[in-house]
C-alpha positions in Angstrom: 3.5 -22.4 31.6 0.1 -22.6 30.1 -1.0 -24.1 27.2 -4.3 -24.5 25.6 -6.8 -26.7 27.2 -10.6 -26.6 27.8 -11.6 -28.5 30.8 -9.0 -29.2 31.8 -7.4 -28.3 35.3 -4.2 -25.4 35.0 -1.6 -27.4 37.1 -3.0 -30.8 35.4 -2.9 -29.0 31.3 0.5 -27.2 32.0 2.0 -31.1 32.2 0.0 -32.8 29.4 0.3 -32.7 25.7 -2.3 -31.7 23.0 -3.1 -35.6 22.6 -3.1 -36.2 26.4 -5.6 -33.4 26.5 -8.2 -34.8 24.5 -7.7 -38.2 25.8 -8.4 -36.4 29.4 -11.6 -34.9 28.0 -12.8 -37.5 26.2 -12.7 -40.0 29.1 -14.2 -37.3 31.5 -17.0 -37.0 28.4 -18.0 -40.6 28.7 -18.1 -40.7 32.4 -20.9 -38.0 32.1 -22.3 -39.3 29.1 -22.2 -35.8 27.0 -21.6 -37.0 23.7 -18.6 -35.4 22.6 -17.7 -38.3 20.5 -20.2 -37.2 18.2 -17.4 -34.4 17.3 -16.1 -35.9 14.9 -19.1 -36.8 12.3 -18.6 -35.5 8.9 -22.1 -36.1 7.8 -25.9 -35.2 9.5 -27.2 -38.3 10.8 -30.3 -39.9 9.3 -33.4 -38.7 11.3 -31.5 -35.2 11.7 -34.4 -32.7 11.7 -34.3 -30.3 8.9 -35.2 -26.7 9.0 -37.2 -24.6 6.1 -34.8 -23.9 3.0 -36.5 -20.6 2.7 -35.9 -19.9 6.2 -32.3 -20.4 6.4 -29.7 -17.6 4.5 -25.8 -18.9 4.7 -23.6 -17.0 6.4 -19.5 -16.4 6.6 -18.8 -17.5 3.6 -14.7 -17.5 2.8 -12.6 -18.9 0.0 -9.3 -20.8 -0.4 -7.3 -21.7 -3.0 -7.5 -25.9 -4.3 -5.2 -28.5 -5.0 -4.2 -25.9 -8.1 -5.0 -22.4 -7.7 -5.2 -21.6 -11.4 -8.2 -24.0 -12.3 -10.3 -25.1 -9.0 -11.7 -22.7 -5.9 -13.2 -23.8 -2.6 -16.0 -22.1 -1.0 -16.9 -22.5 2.7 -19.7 -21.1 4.2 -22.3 -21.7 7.9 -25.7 -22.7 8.6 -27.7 -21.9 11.7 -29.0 -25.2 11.1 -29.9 -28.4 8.9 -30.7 -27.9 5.6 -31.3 -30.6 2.2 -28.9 -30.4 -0.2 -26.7 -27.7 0.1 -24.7 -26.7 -3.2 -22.5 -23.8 -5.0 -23.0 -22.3 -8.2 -21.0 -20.3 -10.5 -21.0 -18.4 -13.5 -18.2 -16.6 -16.1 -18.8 -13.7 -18.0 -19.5 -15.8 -21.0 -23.0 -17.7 -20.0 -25.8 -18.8 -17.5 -25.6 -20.5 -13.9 -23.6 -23.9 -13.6 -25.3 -26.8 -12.5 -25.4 -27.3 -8.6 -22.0 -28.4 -7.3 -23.2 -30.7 -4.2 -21.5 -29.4 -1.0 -20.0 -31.8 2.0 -22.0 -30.8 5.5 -18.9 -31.1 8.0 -21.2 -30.8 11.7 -19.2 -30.1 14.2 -20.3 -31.0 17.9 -19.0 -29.4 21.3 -20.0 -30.4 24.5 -18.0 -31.1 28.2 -19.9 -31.7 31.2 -20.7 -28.9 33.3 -18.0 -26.8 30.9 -19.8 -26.1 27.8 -23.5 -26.9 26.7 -24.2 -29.0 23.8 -23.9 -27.0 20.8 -23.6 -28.1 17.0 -22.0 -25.9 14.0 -22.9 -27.1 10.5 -19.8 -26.2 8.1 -20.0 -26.6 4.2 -17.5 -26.8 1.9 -17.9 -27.1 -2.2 -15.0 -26.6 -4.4 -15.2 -25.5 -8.2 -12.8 -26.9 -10.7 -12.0 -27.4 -14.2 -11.9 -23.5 -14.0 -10.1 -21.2 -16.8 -6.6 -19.7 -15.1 -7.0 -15.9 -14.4 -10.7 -16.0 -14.8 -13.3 -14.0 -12.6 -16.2 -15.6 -11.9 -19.4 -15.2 -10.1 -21.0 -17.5 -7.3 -23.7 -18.3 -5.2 -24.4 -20.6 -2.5 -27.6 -22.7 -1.1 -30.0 -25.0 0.0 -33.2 -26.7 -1.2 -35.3 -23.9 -0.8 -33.0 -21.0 -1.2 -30.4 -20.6 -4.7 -29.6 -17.0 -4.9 -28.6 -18.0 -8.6 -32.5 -18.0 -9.1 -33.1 -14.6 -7.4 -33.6 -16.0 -3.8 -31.4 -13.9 -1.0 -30.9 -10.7 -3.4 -28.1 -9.5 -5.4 -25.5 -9.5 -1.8 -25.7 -13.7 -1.6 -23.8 -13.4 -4.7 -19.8 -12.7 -4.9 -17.1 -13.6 -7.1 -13.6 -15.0 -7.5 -10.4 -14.7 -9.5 -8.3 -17.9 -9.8 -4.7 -17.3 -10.4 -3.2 -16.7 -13.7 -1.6 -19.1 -16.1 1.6 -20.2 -15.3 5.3 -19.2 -17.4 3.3 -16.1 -18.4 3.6 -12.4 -16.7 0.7 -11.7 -15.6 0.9 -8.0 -14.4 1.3 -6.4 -11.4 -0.9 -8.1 -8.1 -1.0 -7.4 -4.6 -1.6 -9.8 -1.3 -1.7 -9.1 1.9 -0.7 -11.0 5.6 -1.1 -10.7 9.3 -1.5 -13.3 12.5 -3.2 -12.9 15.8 -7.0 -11.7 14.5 -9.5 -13.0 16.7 -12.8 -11.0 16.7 -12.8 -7.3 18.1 -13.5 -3.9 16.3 -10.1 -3.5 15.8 -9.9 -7.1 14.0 -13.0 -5.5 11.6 -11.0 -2.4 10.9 -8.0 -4.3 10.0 -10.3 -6.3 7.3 -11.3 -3.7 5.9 -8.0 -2.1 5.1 -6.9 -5.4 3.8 -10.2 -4.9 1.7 -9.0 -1.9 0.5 -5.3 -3.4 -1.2 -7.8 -5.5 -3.6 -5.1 -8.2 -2.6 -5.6 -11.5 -4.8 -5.0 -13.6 -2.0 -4.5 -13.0 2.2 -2.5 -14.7 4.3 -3.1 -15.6 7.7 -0.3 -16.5 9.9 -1.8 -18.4 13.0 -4.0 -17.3 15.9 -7.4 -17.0 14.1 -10.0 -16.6 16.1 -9.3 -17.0 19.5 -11.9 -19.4 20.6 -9.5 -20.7 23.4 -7.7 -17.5 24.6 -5.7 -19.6 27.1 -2.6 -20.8 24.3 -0.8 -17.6 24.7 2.3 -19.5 27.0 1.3 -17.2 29.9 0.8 -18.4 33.9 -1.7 -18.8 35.3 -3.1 -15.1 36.9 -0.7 -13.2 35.0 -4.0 -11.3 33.2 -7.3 -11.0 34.3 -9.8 -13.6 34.4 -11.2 -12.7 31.2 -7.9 -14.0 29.0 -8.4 -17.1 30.6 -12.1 -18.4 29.7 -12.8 -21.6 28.7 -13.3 -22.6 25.1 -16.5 -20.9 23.7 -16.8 -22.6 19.7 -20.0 -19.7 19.6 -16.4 -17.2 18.8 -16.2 -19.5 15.8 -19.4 -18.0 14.4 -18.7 -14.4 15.2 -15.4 -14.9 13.2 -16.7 -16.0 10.0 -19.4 -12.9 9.9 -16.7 -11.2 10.6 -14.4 -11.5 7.9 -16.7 -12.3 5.4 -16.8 -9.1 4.0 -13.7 -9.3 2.7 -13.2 -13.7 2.5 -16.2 -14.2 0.4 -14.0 -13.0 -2.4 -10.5 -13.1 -1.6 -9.2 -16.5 -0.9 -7.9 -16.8 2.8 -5.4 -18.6 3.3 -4.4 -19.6 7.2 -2.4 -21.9 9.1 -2.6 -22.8 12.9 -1.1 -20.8 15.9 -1.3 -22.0 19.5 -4.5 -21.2 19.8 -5.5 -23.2 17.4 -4.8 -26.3 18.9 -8.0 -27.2 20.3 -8.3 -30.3 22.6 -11.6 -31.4 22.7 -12.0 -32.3 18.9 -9.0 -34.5 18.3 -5.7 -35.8 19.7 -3.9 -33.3 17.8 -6.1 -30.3 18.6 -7.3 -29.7 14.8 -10.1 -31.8 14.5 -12.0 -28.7 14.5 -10.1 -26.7 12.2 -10.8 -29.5 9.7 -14.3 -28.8 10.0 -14.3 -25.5 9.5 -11.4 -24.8 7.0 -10.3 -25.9 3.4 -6.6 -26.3 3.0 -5.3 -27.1 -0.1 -3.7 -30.2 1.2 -0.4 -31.8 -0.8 1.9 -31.5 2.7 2.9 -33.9 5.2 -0.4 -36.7 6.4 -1.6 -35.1 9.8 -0.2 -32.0 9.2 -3.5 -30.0 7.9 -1.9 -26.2 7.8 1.0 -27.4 5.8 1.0 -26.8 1.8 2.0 -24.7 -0.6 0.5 -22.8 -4.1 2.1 -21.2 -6.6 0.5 -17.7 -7.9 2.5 -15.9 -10.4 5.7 -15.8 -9.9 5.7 -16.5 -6.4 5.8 -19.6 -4.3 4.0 -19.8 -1.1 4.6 -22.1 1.5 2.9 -22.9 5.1 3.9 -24.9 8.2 2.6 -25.4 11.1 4.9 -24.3 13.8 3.3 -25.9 16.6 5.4 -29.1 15.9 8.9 -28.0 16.7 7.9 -25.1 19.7 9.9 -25.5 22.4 8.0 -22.3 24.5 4.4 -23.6 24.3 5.4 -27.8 23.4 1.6 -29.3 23.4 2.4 -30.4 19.8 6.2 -30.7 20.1 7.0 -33.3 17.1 3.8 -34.3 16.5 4.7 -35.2 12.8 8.1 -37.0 14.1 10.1 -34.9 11.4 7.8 -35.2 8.3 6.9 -31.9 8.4 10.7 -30.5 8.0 11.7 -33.4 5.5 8.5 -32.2 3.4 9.6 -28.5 3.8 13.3 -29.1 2.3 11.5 -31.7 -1.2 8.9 -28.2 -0.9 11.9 -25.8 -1.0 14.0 -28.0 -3.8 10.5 -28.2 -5.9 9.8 -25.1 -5.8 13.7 -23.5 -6.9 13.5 -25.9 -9.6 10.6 -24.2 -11.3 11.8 -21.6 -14.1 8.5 -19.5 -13.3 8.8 -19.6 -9.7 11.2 -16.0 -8.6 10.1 -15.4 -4.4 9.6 -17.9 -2.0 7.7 -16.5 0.9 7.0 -18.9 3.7 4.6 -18.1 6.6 3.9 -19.6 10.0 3.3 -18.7 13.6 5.6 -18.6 16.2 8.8 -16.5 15.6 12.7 -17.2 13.7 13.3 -13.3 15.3 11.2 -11.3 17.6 12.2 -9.1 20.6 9.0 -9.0 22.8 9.5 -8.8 26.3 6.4 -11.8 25.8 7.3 -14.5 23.4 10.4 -13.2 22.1 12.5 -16.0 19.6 11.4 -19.8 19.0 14.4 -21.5 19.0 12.7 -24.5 17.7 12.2 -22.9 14.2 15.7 -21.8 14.3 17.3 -25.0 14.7 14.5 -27.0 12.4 13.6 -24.5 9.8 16.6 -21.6 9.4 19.5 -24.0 8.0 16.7 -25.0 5.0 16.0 -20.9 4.7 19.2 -20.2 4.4 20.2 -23.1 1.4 17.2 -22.7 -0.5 17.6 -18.7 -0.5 13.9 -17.9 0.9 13.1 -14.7 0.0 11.1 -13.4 2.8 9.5 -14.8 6.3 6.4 -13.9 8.1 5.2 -14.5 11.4 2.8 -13.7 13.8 2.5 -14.7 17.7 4.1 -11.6 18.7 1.4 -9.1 18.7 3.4 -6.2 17.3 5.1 -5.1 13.8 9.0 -6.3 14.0 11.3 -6.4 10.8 15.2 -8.1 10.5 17.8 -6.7 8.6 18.8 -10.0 5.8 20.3 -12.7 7.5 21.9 -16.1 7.1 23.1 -18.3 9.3 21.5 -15.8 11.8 23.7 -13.0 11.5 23.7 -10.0 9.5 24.7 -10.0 6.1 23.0 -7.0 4.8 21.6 -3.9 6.7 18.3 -3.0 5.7 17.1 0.0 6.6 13.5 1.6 5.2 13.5 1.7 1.6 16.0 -0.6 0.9 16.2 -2.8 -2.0 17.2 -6.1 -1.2 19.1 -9.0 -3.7 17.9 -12.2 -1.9 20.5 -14.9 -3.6 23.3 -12.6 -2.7 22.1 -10.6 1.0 19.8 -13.4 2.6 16.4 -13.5 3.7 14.3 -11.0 5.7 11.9 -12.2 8.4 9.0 -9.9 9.7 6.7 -10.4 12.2 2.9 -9.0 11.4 1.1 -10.0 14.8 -1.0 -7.1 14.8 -3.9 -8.3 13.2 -6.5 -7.0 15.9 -5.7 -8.9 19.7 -4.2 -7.1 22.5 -1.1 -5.6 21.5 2.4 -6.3 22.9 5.5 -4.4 24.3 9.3 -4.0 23.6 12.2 -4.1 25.5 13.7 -1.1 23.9 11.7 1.9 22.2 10.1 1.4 18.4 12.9 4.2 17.0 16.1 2.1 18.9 18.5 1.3 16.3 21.5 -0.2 18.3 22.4 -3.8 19.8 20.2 -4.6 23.0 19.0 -7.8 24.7 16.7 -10.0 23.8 16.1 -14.2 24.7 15.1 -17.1 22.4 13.4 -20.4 23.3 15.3 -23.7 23.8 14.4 -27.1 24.5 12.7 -27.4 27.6 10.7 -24.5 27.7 13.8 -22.3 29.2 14.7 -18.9 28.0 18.0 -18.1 26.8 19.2 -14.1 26.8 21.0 -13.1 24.1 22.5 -9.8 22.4 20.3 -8.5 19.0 21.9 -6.7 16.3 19.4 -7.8 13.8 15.7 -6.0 14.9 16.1 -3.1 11.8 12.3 -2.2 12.2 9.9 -2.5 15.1 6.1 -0.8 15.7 3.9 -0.9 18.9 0.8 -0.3 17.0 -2.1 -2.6 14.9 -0.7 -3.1 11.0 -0.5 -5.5 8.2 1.7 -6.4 5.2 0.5 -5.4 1.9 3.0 -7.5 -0.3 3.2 -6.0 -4.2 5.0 -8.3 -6.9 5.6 -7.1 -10.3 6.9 -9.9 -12.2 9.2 -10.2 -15.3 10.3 -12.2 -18.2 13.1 -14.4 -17.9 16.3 -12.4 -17.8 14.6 -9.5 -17.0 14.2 -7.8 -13.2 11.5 -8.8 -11.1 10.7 -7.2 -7.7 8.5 -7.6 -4.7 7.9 -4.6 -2.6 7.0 -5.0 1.2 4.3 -2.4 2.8 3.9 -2.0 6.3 0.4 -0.1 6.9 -1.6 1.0 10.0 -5.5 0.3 9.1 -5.9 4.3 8.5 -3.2 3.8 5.1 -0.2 5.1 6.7 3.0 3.5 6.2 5.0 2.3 8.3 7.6 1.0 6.7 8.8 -0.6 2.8 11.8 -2.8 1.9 12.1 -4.4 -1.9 13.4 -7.5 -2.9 14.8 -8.1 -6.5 15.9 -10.7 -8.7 16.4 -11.9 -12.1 13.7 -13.5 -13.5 14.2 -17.1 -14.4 17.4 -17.1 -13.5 19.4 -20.2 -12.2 16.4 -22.1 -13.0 15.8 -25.9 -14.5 13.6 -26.6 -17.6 10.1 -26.6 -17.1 7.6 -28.9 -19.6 5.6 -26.1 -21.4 2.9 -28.3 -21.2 1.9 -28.0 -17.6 2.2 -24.6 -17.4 -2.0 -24.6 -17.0 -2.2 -27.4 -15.2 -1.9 -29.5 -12.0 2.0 -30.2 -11.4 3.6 -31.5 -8.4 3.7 -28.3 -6.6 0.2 -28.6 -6.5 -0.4 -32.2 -5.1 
């Protein structure tokens, strides 16, 4: 089986994990004397060469959610080169510019002998805080030389944001939206903007970002053309961030790591480069960077990095030696203590229950991550890795406790929790082993331990689709006692749906006591 690997021979990555990888490319680095230590560096050097402010316009700018989604934002954005003292700006409705918010320069360099030429990407990340709850406000990002806040760049160099509303307080109706498995392609454009078009407060991004090592996808070696199998280019990097910025410069976008995300030459654990290029909010388990959890609304949101318990593609296979499920259940007890909190969605990458004929089931998550599901009552589940659209009926202890056909409305606490796989964010798309409009029992296989695949008879696959879509997620929340529903939307990129399930509950109901005095502020959800 394949894993990711850039470098690095087929028959020589297929046997090595993600830290035996980069130790492979780094000593192969120093033997040619690339460089490629130099990965690492947060900062420019002193001497660096710096170009013209005036000359230099940033580019893919996307957001993400802080430590506390109701009072700070983070802004990340790309320059083509150098540039002195790089900053963010914002504005409310209610005065002038701020001051300039200095901005960290992550550089991120790429080089392996005779592989891939030297090549450095300058990332820079800001974050705004001490921000009013629900508030929109305006910002700008720059350079000595170039502050669109002082009419350089044009009106278009400036965007806005909307933290999250106060908390123990109904805020209204909102809307977010979810799919994995992007990577760059008209398709993956199209699919933005129909996301675009939900005005979601928040997106979710369920591994597989960009594809800038298409060799993770589990497959052997010669099973696809050549072209799935080229090395690591970090240049897809740049046409990813252009490529969503449309829609990330103002909607914060929230990812976590897939297998092809595990990238070898940066750092033992493959995400040395993902650290460079993306804010996460932080507050999970040390070394796990994709791992974390917010709190908008009435809805808490939690991602994990399902890498670390994979038994089909095992580069990363307990690379937090169990931290990462013991944070999950204190996450999961947290987060049903909080009278505000109604939904708990989680989101990762590889699949509790898919029925591709080409990753099918990770039995990893099932053993690891299901049991906690079940006990906390998780509302809903969504995946990606399997390039399709695949819904469950609600399930505990995986079998069927409720049939949920399109429609439905769905009582979480009582019926159990509904997983559905989005992987149809814009990469090639994948196939069934029974048609899209089968409603019966057929056969299936899950991963075990050891990279083996285990048949087994489905009852549970309510919903499937062979076709690009995403989830656009409405929540309409309540006061205590009263009901409070979130309504799932399947949709193709032209609008159509595909398919709709609610889920329902009381608000506030078998809730603790919350301090009314955090309600604004930072609690430990959000540390």
């Amino acid at each position: 089986m394949e894993i990711p690997r850039v470098g690095v021979p087929d028959a020589l990555a297929s046997r090595l994990t993600m830290a035996e990888q980069h130790e492979y490319l780094s000593r192969r680095t120093m033997l040619k004397g690339t460089g490629a230590a130099l990965a690492a560096g947060p900062l420019l050097l002193q001497g660096t060469a710096y170009a013209d402010g005036d000359k230099v316009v940033p580019a893919g700018r996307h957001l993400a959610f802080g430590r506390n989604p109701r009072t700070s934002m983070r802004v990340a954005w790309q320059v083509p080169a150098p540039v002195r003292k790089p900053f963010l700006r914002i504005a409310d409705g209610h005065g002038g510019w701020s001051h300039r918010i200095p901005a960290e320069v992550r550089a991120l360099h790429s080089e392996v002998a005779g592989v891939i030429a030297p090549y450095v990407q300058y990332y820079l990340h800001a974050e705004a805080d001490h921000l009013w709850p629900g508030h929109i406000y305006r910002y700008a990002v720059g350079h000595e030389g170039f502050d669109p806040a002082s009419g350089d760049g044009g009106p278009a160099a400036i965007s806005t944001f909307t933290t999250a509303p106060a908390r123990g307080v109904p805020a209204g109706k909102f809307t977010f939206t979810a799919f994995g498995d992007q990577g760059v392609s008209t398709t993956a454009l199209a699919q933005d903007g129909a996301v675009a078009g939900q005005n979601p407060r928040f997106h979710l991004l369920a591994g597989d970002i960009a594809y800038a090592d298409p060799s993770g996808a589990g497959k052997p070696p010669g099973s696809k053309p050549d072209a799935e199998h080229d090395l690591f280019d970090p240049k897809v990097w740049d046409a990813y961030y252009r490529q969503i910025e449309g829609v990330a410069a103002s909607v914060p976008w929230m990812v976590t790591t897939g297998n092809h995300d595990m990238e070898a030459l940066y750092s033992p654990d493959g995400y040395g480069g993902q650290l460079k290029r993306w804010d996460f909010p932080g507050g999970g388990p040390r070394d796990c960077p994709s791992v974390y959890s917010f709190i908008y609304g009435n809805v808490g949101v939690i991602s994990l990095d399902a890498n670390d318990v994979s038994y089909e593609i095992p580069a990363n296979l307990g690379y937090s030696h169990g931290s990462q499920t013991a944070w999950l259940k204190r996450r999961l007890r947290y987060l049903r203590s909080q009278p505000d909190v109604d939904f708990v969605v989680v989101f990762f990458h590889h699949c509790a229950y898919s029925t591709t004929n080409q990753h099918a089931s990770e039995g990893g998550v099932r053993e690891q991550w299901v049991p906690l599901f079940d006990e906390y009552r998780v509302d809903l589940v969504i995946n990606g890795h399997n390039h399709i659209y695949e819904r469950t009926d609600a399930l505990r202890g995986g079998k069927v406790t409720r049939e949920v056909k399109i429609g439905d409305t769905v009582e979480p606490d009582r019926d159990g929790t509904v997983y559905a796989t989005c992987g149809g964010g814009g990469k090639s798309l994948y196939s069934f082993p029974v048609p899209d409009t089968f409603a019966g029992e057929f056969q299936s296989y899950h991963w075990v331990k050891g990279g083996e695949k285990v048949t087994e008879t489905v009852p549970w696959s309510r919903v499937r689709y062979t076709g690009y879509s995403f989830l656009a997620i409405d929540v309409e929340p309540a006061w205590f006692g009263r009901r409070t529903t979130l309504t799932v939307r399947t949709l193709r990129n032209d609008g159509a749906e595909i398919d709709r399930f609610t889920l329902r509950r009381t608000a506030g109901r078998h809730r603790s006591r919350y301090a009314a005095a955090s309600l604004l502020g930072a609690d430990p959800g959000d540390a």
